[in-house]
Backbone as a chain_set.jsonl record, in Angstrom:
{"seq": "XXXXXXXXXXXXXXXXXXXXXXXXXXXXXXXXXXXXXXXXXXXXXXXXXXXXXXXXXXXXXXXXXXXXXXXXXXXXXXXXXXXXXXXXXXXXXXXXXXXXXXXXXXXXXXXXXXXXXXXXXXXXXXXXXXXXXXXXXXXXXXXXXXXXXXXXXXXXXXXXXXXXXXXXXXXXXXXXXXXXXXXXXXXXXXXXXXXXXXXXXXXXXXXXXXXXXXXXXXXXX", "coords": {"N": [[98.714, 112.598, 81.537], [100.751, 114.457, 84.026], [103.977, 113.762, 85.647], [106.572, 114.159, 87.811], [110.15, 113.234, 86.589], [111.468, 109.941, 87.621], [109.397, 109.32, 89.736], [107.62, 106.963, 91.621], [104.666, 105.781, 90.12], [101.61, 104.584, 91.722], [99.233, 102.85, 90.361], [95.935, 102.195, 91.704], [92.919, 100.814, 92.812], [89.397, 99.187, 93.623], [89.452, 95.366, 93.37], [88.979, 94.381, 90.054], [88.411, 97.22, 88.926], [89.592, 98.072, 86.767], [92.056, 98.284, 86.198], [94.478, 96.757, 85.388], [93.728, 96.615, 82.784], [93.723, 99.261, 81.717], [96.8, 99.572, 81.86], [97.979, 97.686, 79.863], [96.089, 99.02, 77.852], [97.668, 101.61, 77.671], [100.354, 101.248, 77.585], [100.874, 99.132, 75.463], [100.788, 96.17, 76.625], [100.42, 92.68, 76.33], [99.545, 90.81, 78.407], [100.383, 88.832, 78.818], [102.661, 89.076, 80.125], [105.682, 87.506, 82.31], [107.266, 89.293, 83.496], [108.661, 92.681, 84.196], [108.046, 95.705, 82.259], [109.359, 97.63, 79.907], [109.289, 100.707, 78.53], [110.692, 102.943, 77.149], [111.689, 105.532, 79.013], [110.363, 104.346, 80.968], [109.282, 101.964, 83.805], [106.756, 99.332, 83.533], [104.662, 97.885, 85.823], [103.483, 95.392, 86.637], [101.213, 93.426, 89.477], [100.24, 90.897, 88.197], [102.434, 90.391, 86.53], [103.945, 88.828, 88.334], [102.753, 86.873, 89.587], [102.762, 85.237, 87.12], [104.79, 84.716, 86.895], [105.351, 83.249, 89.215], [103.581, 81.366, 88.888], [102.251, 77.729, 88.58], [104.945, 76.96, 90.561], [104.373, 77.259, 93.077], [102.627, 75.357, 94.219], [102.639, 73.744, 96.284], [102.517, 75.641, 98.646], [100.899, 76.949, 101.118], [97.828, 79.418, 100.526], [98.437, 81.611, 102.062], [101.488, 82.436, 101.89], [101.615, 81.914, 99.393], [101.11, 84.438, 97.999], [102.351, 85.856, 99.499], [104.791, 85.689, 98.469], [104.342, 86.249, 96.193], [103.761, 89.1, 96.209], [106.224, 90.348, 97.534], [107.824, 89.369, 95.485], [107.128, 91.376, 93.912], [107.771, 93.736, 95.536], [110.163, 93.802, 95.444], [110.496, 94.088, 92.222], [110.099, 96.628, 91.637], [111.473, 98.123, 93.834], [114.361, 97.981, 92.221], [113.956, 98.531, 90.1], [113.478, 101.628, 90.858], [115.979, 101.692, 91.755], [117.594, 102.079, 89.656], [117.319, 104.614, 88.46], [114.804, 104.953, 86.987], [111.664, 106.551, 85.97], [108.642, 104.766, 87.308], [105.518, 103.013, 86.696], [103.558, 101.159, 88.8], [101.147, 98.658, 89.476], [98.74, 98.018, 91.826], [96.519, 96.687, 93.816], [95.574, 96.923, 96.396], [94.688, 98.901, 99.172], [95.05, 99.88, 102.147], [96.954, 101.427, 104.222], [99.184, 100.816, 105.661], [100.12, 99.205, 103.12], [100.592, 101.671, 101.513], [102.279, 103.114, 103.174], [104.225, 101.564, 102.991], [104.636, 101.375, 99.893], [105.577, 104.345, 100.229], [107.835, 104.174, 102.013], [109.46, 102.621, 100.473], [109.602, 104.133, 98.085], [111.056, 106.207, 98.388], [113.75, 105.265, 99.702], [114.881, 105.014, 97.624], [115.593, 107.573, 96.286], [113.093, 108.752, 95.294], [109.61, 109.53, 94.68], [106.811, 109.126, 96.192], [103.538, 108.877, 93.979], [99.948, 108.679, 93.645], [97.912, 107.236, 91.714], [94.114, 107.302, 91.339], [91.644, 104.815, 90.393], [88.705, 105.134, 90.24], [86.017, 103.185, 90.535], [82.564, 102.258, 90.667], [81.272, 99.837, 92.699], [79.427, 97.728, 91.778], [80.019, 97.737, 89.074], [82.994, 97.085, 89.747], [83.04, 94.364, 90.575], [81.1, 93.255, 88.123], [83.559, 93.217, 86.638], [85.568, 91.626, 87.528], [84.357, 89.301, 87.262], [83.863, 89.358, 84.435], [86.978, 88.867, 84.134], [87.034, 86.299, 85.163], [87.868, 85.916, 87.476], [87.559, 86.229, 90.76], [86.8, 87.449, 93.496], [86.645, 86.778, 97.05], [83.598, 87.447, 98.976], [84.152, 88.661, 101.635], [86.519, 89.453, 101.504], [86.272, 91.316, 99.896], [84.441, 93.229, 100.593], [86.14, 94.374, 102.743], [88.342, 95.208, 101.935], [86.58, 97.582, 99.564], [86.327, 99.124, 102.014], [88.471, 100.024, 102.994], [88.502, 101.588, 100.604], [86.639, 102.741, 99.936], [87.399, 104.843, 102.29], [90.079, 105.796, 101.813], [90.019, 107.257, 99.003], [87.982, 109.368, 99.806], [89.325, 110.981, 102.009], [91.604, 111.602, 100.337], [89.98, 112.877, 97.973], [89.335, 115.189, 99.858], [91.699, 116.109, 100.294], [94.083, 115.545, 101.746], [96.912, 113.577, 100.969], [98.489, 112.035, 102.246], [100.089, 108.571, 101.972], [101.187, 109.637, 99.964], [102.804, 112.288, 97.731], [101.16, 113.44, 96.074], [97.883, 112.783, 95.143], [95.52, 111.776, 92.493], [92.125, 111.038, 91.426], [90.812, 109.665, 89.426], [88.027, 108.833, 87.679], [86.142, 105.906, 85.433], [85.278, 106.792, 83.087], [86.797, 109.211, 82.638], [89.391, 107.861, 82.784], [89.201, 106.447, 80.398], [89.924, 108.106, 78.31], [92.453, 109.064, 78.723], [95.449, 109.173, 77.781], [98.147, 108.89, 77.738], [100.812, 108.724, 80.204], [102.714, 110.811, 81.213], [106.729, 111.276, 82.192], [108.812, 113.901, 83.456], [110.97, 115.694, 83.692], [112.035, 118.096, 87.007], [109.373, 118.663, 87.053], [106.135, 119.588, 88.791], [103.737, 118.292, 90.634], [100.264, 119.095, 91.304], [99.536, 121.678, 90.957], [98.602, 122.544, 88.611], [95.955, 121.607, 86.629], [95.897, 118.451, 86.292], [95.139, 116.856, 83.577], [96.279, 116.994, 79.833], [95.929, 118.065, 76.621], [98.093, 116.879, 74.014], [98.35, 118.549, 71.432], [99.661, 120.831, 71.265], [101.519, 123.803, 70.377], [103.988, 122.923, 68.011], [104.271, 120.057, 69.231], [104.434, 120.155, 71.86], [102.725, 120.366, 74.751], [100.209, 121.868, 76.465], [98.246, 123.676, 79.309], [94.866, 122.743, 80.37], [91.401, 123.55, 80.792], [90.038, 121.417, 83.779], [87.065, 119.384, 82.775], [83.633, 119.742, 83.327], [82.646, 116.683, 82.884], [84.639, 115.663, 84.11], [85.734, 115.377, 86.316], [88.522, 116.938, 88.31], [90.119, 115.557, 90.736], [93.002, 116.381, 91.485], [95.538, 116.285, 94.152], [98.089, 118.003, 96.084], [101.124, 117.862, 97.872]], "CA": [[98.969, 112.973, 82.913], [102.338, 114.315, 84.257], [104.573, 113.083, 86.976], [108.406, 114.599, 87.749], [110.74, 111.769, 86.257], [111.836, 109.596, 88.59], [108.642, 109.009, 90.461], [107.027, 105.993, 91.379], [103.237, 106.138, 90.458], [101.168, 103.402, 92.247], [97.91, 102.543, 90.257], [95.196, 101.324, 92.555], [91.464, 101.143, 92.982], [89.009, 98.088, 93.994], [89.379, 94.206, 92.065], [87.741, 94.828, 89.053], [88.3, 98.594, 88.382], [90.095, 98.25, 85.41], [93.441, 99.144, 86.315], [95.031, 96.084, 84.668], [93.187, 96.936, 81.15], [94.048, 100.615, 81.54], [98.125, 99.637, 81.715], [97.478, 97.328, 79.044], [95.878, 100.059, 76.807], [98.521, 102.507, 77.552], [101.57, 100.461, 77.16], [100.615, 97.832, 74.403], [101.344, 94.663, 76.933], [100.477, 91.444, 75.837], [98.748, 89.692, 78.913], [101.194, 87.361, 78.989], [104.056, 89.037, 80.748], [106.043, 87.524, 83.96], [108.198, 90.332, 83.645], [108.384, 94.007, 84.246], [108.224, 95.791, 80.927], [110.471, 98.721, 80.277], [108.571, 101.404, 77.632], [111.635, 103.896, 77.047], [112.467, 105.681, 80.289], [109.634, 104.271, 81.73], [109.111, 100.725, 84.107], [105.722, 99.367, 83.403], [105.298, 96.826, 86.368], [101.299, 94.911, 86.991], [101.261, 92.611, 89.86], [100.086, 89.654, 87.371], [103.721, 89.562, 86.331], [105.043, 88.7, 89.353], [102.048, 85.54, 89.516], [103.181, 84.186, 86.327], [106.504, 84.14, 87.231], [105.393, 81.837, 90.262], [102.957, 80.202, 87.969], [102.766, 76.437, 88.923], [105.718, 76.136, 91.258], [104.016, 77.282, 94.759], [101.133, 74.448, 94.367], [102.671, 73.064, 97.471], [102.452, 76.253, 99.74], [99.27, 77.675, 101.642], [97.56, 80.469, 99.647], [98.677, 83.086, 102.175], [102.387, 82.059, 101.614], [101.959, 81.848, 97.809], [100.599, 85.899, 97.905], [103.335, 86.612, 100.085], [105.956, 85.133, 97.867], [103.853, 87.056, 95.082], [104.283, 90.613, 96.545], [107.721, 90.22, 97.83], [108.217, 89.501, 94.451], [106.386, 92.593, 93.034], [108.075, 95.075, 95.529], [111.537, 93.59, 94.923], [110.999, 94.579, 90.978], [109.619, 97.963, 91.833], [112.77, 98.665, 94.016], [115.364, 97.258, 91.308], [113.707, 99.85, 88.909], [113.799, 102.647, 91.431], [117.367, 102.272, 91.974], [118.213, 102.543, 88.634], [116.578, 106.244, 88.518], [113.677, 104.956, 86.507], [110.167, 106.581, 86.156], [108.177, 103.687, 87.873], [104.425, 102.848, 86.773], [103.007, 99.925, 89.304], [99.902, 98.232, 89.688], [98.653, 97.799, 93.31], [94.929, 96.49, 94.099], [95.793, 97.112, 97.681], [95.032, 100.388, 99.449], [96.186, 99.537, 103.128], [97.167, 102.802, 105.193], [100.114, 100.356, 105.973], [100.718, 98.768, 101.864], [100.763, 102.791, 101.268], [103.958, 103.645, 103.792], [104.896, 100.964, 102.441], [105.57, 102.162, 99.013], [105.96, 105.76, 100.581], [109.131, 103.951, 102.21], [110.444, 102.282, 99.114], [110.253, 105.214, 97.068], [112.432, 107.407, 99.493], [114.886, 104.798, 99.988], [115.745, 105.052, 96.326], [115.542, 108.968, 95.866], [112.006, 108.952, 94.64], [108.625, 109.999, 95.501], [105.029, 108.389, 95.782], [102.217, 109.768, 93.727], [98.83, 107.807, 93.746], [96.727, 107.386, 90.396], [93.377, 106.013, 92.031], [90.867, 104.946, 89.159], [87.207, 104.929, 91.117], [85.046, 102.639, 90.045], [81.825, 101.357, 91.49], [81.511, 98.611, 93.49], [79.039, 97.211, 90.985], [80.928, 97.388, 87.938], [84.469, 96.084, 89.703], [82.435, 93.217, 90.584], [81.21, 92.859, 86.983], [84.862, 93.011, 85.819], [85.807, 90.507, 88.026], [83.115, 88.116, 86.856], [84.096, 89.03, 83.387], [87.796, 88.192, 83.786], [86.842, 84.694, 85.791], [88.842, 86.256, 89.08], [86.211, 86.624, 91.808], [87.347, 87.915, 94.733], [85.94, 86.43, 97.988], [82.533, 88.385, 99.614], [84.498, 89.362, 102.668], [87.74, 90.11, 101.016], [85.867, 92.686, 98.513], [83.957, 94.407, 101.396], [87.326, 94.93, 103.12], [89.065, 96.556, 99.978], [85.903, 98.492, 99.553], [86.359, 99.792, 103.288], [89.392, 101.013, 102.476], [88.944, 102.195, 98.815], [85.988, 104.526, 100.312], [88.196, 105.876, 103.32], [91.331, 106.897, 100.828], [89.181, 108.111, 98.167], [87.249, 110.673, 100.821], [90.793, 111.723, 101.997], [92.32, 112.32, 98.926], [89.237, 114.029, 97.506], [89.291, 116.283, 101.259], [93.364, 117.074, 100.217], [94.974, 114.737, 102.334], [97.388, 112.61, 100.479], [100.03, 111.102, 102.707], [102.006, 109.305, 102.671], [101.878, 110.149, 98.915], [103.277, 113.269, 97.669], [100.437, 113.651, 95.205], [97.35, 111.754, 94.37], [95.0, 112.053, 91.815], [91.488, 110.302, 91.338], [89.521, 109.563, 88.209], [86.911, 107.545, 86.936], [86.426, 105.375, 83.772], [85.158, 107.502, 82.082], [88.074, 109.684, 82.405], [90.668, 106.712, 82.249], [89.186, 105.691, 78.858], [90.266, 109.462, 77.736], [93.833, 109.22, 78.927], [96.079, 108.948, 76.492], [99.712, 109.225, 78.465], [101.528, 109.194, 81.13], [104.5, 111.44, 81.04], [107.476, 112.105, 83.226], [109.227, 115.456, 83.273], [112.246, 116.462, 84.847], [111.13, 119.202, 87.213], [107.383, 118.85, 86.812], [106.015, 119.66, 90.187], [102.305, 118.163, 90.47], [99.268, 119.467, 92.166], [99.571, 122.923, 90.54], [97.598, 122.955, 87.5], [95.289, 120.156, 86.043], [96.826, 116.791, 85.488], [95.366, 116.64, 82.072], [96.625, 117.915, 79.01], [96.652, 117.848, 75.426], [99.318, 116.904, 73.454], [98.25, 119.392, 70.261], [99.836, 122.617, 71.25], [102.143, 124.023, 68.871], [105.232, 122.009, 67.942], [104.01, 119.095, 69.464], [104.254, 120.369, 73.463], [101.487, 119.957, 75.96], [99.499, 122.829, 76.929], [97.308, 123.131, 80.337], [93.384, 122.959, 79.604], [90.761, 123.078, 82.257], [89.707, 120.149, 83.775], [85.729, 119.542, 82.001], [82.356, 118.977, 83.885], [82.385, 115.257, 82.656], [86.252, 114.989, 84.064], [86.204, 116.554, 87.633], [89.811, 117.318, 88.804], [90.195, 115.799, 92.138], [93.822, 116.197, 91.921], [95.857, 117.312, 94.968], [99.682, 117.658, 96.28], [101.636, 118.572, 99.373]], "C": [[100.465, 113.117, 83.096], [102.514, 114.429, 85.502], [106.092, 113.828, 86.851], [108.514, 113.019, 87.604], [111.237, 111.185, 87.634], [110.784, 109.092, 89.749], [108.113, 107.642, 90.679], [105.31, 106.117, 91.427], [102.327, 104.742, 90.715], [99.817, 103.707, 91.49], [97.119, 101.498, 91.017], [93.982, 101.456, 92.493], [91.006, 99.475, 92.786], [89.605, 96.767, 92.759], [88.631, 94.359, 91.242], [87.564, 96.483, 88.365], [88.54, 98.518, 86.783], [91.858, 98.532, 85.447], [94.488, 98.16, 85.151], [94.802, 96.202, 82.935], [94.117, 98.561, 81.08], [95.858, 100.657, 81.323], [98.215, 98.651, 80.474], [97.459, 98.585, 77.331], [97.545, 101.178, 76.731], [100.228, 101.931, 76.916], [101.764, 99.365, 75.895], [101.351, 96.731, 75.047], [100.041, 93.983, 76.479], [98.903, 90.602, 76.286], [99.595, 88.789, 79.897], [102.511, 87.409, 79.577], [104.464, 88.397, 81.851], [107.324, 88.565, 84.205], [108.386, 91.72, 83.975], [108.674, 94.45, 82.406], [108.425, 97.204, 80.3], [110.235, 99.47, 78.941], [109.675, 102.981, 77.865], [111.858, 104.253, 78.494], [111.169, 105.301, 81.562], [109.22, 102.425, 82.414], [107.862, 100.451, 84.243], [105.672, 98.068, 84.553], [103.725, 96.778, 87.198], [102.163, 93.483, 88.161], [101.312, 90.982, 89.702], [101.161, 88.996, 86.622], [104.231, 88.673, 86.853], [104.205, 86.924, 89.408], [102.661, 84.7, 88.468], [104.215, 83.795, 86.11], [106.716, 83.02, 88.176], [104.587, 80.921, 89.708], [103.532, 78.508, 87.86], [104.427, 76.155, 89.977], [105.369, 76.603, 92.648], [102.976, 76.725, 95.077], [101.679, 74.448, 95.518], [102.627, 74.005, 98.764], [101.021, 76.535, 99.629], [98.622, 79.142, 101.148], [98.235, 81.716, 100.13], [100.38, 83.109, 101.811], [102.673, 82.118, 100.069], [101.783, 83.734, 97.652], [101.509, 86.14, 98.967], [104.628, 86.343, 99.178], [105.925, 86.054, 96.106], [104.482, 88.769, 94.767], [105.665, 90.884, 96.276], [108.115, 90.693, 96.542], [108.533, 90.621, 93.569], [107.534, 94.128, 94.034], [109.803, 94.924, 95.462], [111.654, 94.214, 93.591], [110.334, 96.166, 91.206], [111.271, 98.761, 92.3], [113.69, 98.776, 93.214], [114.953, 98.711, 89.928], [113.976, 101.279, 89.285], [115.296, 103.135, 91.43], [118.251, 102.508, 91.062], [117.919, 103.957, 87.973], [115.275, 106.077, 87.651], [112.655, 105.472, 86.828], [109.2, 104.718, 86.623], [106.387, 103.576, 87.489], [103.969, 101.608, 87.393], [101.548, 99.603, 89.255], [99.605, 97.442, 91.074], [96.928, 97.447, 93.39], [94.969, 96.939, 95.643], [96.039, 98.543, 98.181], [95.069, 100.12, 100.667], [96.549, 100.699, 103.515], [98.823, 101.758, 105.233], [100.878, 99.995, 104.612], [100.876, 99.987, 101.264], [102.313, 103.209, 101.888], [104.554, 103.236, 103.711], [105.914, 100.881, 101.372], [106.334, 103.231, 99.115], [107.783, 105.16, 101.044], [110.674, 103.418, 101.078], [111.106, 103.34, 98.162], [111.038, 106.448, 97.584], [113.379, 106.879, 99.598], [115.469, 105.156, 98.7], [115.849, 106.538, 95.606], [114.245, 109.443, 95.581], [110.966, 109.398, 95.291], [107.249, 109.363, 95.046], [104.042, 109.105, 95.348], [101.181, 108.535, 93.54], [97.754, 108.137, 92.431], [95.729, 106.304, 91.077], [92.583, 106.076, 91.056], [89.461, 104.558, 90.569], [86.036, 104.525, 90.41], [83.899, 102.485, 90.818], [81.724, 100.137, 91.925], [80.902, 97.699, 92.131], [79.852, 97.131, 89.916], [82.545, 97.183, 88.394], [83.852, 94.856, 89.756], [82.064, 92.677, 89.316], [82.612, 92.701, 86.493], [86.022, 91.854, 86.208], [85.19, 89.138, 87.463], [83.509, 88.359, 85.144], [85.569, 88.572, 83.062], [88.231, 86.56, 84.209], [87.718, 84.744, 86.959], [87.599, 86.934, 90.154], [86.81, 86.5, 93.124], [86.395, 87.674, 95.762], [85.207, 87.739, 98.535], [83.483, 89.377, 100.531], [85.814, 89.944, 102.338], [87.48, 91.608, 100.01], [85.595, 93.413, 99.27], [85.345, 94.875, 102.146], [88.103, 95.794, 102.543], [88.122, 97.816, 99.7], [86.009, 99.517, 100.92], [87.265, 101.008, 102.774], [89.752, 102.058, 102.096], [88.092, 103.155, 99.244], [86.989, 105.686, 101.222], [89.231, 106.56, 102.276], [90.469, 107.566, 99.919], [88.414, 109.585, 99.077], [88.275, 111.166, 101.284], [91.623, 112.448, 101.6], [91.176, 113.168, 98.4], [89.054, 115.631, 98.769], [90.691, 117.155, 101.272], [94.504, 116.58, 100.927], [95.647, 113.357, 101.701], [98.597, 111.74, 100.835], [99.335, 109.784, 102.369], [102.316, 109.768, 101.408], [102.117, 111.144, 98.757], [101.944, 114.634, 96.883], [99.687, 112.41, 95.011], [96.7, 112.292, 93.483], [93.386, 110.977, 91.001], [90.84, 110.427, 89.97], [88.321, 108.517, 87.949], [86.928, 106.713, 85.416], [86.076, 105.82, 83.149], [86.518, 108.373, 81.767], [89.447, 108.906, 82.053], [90.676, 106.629, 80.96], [89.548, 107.338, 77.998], [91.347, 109.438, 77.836], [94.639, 108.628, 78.404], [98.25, 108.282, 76.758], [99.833, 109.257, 79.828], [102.896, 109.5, 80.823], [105.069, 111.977, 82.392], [108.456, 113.082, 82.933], [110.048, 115.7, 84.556], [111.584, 117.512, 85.602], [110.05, 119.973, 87.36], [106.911, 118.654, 88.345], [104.198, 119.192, 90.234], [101.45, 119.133, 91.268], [99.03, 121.496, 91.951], [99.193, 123.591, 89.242], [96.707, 121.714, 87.159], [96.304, 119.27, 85.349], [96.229, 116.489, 84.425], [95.221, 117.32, 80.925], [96.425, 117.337, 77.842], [97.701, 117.764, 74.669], [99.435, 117.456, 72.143], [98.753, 120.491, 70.45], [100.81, 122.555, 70.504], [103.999, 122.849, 68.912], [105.304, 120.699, 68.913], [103.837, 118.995, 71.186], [102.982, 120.693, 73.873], [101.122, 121.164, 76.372], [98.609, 122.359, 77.829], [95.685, 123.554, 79.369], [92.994, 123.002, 81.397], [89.634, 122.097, 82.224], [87.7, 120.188, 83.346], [84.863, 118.853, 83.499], [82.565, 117.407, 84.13], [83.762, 114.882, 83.7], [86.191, 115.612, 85.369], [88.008, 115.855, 87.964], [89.978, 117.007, 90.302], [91.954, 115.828, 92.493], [94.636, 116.731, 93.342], [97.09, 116.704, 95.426], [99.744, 118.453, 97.616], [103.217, 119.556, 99.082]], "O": [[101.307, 112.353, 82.623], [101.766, 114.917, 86.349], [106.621, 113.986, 85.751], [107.83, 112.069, 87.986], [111.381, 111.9, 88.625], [111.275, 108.468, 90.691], [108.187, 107.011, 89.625], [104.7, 106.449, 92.443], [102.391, 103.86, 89.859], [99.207, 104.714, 91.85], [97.397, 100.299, 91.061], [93.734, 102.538, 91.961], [91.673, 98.639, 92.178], [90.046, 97.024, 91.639], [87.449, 94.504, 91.552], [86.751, 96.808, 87.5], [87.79, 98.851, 85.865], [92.572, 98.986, 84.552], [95.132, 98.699, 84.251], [95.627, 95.902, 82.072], [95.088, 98.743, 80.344], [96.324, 101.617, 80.71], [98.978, 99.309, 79.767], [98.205, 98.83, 76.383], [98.271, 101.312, 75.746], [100.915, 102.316, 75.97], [102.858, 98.916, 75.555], [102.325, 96.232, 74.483], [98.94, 94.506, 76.3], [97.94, 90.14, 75.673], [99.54, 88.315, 81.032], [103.322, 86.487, 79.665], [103.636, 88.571, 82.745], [108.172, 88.452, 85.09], [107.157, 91.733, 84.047], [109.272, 93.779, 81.565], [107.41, 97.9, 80.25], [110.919, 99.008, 78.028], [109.384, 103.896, 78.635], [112.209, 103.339, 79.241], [111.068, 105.802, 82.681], [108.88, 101.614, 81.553], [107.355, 101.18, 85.095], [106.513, 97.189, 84.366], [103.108, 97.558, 87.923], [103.174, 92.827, 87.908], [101.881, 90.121, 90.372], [101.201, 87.847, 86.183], [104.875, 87.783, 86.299], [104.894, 85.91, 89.294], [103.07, 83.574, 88.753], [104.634, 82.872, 85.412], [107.614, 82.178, 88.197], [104.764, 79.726, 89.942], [104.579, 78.07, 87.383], [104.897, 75.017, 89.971], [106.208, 76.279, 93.488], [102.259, 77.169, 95.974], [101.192, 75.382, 96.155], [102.679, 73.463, 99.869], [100.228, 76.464, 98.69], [99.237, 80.087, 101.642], [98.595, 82.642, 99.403], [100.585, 84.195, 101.268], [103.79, 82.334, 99.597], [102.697, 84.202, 96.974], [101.068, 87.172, 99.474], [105.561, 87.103, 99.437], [106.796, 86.349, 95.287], [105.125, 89.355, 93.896], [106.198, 91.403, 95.295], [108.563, 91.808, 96.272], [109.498, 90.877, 92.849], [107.933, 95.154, 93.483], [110.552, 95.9, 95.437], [112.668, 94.892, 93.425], [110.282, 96.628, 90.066], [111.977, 99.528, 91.646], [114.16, 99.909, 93.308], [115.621, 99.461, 89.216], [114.501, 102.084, 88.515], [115.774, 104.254, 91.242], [119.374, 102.972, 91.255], [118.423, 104.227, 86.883], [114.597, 107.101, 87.565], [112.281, 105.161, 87.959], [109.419, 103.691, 85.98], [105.82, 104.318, 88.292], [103.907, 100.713, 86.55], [100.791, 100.519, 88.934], [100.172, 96.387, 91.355], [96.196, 98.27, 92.839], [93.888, 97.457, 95.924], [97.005, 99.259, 97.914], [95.765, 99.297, 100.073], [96.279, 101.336, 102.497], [99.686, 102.35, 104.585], [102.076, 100.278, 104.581], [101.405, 99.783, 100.171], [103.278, 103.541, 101.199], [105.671, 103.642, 104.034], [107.113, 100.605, 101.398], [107.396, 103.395, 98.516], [108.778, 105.64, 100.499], [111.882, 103.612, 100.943], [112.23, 103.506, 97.688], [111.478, 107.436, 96.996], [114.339, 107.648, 99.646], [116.608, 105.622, 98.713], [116.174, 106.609, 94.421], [114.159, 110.671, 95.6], [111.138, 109.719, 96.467], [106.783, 109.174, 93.923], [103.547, 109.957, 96.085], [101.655, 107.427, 93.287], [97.005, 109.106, 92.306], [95.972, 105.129, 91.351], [92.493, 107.189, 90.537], [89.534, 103.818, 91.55], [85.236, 105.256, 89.825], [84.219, 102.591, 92.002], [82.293, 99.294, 91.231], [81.698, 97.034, 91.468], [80.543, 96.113, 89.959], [83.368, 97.118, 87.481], [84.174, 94.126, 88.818], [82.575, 91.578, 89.104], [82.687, 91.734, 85.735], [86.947, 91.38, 85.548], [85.796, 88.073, 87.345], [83.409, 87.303, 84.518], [85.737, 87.975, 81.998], [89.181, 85.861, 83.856], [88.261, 83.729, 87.397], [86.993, 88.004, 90.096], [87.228, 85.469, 93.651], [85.298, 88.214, 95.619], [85.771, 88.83, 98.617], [83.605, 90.58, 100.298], [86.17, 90.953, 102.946], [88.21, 92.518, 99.616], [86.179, 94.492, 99.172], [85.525, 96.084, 101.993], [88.382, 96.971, 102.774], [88.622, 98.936, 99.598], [85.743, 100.707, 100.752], [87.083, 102.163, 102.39], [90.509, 102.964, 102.446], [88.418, 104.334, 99.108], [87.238, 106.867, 100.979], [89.155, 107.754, 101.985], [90.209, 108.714, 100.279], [88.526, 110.737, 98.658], [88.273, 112.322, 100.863], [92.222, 113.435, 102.026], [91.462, 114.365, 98.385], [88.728, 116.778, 98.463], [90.934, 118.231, 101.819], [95.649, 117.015, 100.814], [95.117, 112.255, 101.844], [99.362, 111.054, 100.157], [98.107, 109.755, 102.437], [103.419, 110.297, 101.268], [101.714, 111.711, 99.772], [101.809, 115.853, 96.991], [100.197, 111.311, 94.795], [97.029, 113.469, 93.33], [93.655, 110.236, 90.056], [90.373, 111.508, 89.61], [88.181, 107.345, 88.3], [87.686, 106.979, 84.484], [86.449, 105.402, 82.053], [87.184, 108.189, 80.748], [90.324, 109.258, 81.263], [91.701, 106.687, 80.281], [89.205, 107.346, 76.815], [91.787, 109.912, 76.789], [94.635, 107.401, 78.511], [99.087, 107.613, 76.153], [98.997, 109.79, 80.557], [103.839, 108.841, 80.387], [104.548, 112.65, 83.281], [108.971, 112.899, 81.83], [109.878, 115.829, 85.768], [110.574, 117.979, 85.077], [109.772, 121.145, 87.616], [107.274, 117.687, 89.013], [103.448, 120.035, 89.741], [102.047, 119.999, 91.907], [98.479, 122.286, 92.717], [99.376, 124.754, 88.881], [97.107, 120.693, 87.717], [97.089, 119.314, 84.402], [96.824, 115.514, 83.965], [94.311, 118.135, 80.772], [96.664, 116.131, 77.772], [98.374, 118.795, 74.656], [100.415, 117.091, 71.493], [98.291, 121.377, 69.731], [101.13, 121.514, 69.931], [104.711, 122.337, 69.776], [106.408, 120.353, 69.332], [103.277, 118.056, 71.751], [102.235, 121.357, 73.154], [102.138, 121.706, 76.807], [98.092, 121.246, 77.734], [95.437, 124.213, 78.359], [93.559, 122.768, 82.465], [88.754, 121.87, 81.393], [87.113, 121.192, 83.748], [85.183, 117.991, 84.317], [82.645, 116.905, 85.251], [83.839, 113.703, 84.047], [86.826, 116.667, 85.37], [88.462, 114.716, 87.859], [89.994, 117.933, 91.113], [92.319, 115.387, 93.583], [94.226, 117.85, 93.648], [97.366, 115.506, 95.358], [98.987, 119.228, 98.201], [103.758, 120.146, 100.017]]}, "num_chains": 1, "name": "protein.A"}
């Protein structure tokens, strides 16, 4: 998938999608980072850093206080990467109309621009993936996220992608196909299929069209 350099691309979709495996696969992290983790011109940066960086010293605050101290955390190293002109890859479980203009605001302050990679899972299988990593997200906290995750998803598939610039939805099936994310000086999205092969001659990327199995819901402003 390509992004103009310099972008920040927010991965999001319900607890349990996969999103954390899928940055994982792509990047070869660990698990075990509390750090952001910096893959040539690119900032690789999962919310689960930012936890194990507070790991054991906010026993003594109230959960919502510890997940505010979490974030903070998370959009402090997001900015810090932005302002160094970095390509930005985040990890966001949170789709929020408000945790959206949110980033939309960050990534303008620092020159940049918001594109949205949403992975669309089913409810059923985030829930299994939850239950298989031993993180179970409260009943009423999941249906809330799901509220959400349907409204943006029907939005973005309708062409409406504020506040991002560009989103782009897939499924796991398609995730487990994606090989890259690349950023490109000058690469303007939403104007051919976001995915490519990397076999064309002398090693550059040629467009394909997007397959049956793979629908293309990408779209830009």
């Amino acid at each position: 998938m390509r992004y103009p350099a310099g972008s920040l691309v927010i991965l999001t979709g319900l607890p349990g999608a996969g999103k954390t495996t899928l940055l994982r696969r792509l990047y070869a992290l660990h698990g075990t980072e509390s750090a952001p983790v910096a893959r040539d011109a690119v900032v690789v940066i999962d919310t689960y850093q930012s936890k194990r960086r507070w790991a054991g010293r906010l026993g003594w605050a109230p959960r919502p206080v510890r997940r505010a101290v979490v974030f903070a955390t998370h959009l402090t190293r997001i900015g810090r990467a932005l302002s160094g002109g970095r390509s930005v890859v985040a990890h966001n479980r949170g789709c929020a109309p408000s945790v959206l203009r949110g980033f939309d605001w960050l990534a303008r302050r620092h020159g940049a621009r918001l594109h949205l990679l949403l992975l669309d899972t089913p409810p059923e299988l985030a829930l299994a993936g939850q239950h298989e990593r031993g993180r179970v997200v409260a009943a009423p906290t999941f249906a809330r996220h799901r509220r959400r995750w349907e409204a943006l998803t029907a939005r973005v598939k309708n062409g409406d992608t504020a506040p991002a610039a560009a989103a782009h939805v897939i499924d796991r099936e398609t995730a487990s196909l994606l090989e890259a994310i690349v950023f490109e000086p000058g690469f303007e999205p939403g104007f051919e299929p976001g995915f490519e092969p990397a076999d064309g001659p002398a090693g550059r990327e040629r467009p394909r069209e997007a397959s049956p199995a793979a629908p293309d819901h990408s779209t830009g402003r």
